[in-house]
N, C-alpha and C positions, 0 to 999 in steps of 0.2 A: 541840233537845236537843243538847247537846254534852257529848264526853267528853276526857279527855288520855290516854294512852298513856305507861305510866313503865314503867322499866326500870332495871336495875342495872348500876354501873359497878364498873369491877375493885375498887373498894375496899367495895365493897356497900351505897354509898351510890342511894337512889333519883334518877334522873333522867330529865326529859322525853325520849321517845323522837322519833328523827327525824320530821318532819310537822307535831310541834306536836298542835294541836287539831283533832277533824276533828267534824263535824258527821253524825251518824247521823238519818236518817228512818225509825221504825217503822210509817209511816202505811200501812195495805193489806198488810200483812203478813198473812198467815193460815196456820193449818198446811195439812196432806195432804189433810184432809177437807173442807178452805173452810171450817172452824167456827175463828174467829177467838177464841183462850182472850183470857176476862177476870178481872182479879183479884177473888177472893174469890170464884166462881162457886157455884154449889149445888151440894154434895157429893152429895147426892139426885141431882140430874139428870144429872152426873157416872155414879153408878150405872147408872141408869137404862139411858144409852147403852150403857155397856160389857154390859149382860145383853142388850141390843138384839141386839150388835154378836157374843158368843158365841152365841146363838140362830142368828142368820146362817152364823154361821162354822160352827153343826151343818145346818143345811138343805143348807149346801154339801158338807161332806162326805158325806151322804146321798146326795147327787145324785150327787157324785162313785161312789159305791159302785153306783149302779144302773148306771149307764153300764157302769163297770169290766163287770159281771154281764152285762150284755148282749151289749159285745164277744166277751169270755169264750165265754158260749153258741153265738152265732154262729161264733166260729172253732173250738169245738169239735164242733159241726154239719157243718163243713167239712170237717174232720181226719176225722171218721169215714165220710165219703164218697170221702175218698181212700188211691192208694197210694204206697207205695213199690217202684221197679223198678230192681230193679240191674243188675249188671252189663251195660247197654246197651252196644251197639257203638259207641264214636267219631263213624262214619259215620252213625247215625242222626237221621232228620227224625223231626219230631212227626208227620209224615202217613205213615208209618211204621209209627210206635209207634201211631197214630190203627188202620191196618187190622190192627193185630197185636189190638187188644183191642175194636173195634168190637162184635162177637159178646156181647161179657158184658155190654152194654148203653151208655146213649146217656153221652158223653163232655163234660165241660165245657170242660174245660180240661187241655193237656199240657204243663209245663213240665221242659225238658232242663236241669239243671244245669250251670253253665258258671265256669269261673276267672274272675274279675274282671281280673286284668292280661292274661292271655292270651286271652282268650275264646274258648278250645279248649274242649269237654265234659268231665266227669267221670268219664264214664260211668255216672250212674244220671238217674233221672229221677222226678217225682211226675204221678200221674193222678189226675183230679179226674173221677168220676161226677157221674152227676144225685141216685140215692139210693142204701141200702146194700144192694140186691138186686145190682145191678151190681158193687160191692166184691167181694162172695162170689162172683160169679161168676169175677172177675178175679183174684183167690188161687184161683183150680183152675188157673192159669196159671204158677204157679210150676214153676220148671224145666222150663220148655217151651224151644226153640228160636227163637231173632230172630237173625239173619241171622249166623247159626254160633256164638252165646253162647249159655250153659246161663243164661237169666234167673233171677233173685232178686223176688219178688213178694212183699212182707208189705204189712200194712196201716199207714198213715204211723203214727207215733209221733206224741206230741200234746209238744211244746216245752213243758217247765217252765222258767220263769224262776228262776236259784237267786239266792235275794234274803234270806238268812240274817243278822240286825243283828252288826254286830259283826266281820265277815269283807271285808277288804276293806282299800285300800288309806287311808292318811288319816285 
């Protein structure tokens, strides 16, 4: 199969464009899906595919929705087993902050909040129990004494994503 390549010259007359004639191969062409379109195909089966192909596309969002749901729960399982602890001193280690709240039961995990450029602390900090007996316990520690600070003891706040349509830059 061959084709020419025309073009207009300033006076708007048509003329062969540089190259000449080039030879194009369509042979092994196929679209995105490997399904290689042919003329005159069945509008039917056309159909057919695309109810396939939305059907799919709802399984998947489905799926997508359970996951979401699951993380969800999970992180919000989390959040209610942990706290928030402020005004921590500077000088504070997590083995520390570990023997200040040992007593209100067994500890998972203590993360001290830190600046990203400087890696100095913030001075607050979250605690992660094992479940929420230990939480309650650990809010009767509010404005107690760590190493000459009046601490700040609430329970973590649970992070809303604000994701409002329409707000935003773009």
């Amino acid at each position: 199969m061959s084709s020419t390549d025309i073009g207009s010259s300033a006076d708007g007359q048509e003329q062969p464009m540089e190259g000449g004639e080039q030879d194009i191969n369509y042979e092994g062409l196929e679209g995105e899906d490997g399904y290689e379109e042919k003329d005159g195909e069945d509008p039917e089966e056309m159909k057919r595919r695309v109810e396939e192909m939305e059907e799919e596309l709802l399984q998947l969002s489905n799926m997508q929705k359970q996951v979401e749901r699951q993380i969800s729960t999970a992180a919000d399982k989390i959040d209610e087993n942990s706290i928030y602890v402020g005004q921590v001193d500077y000088e504070a280690t997590p083995e520390e902050l570990r023997a200040h709240f040992a007593p209100c039961g067994t500890l998972n995990r203590i993360t001290i909040v830190c600046d990203k450029i400087s890696g100095h602390p913030k001075g607050f900090a979250y605690i992660e129990f094992s479940n929420k007996e230990s939480v309650d316990n650990a809010l009767k520690l509010d404005d107690t004494l760590f190493k000459g600070r009046q601490l700040k003891v609430l329970p973590k706040r649970q992070n809303v994503p604000f994701a409002t349509p329409g707000r935003g830059r773009g």
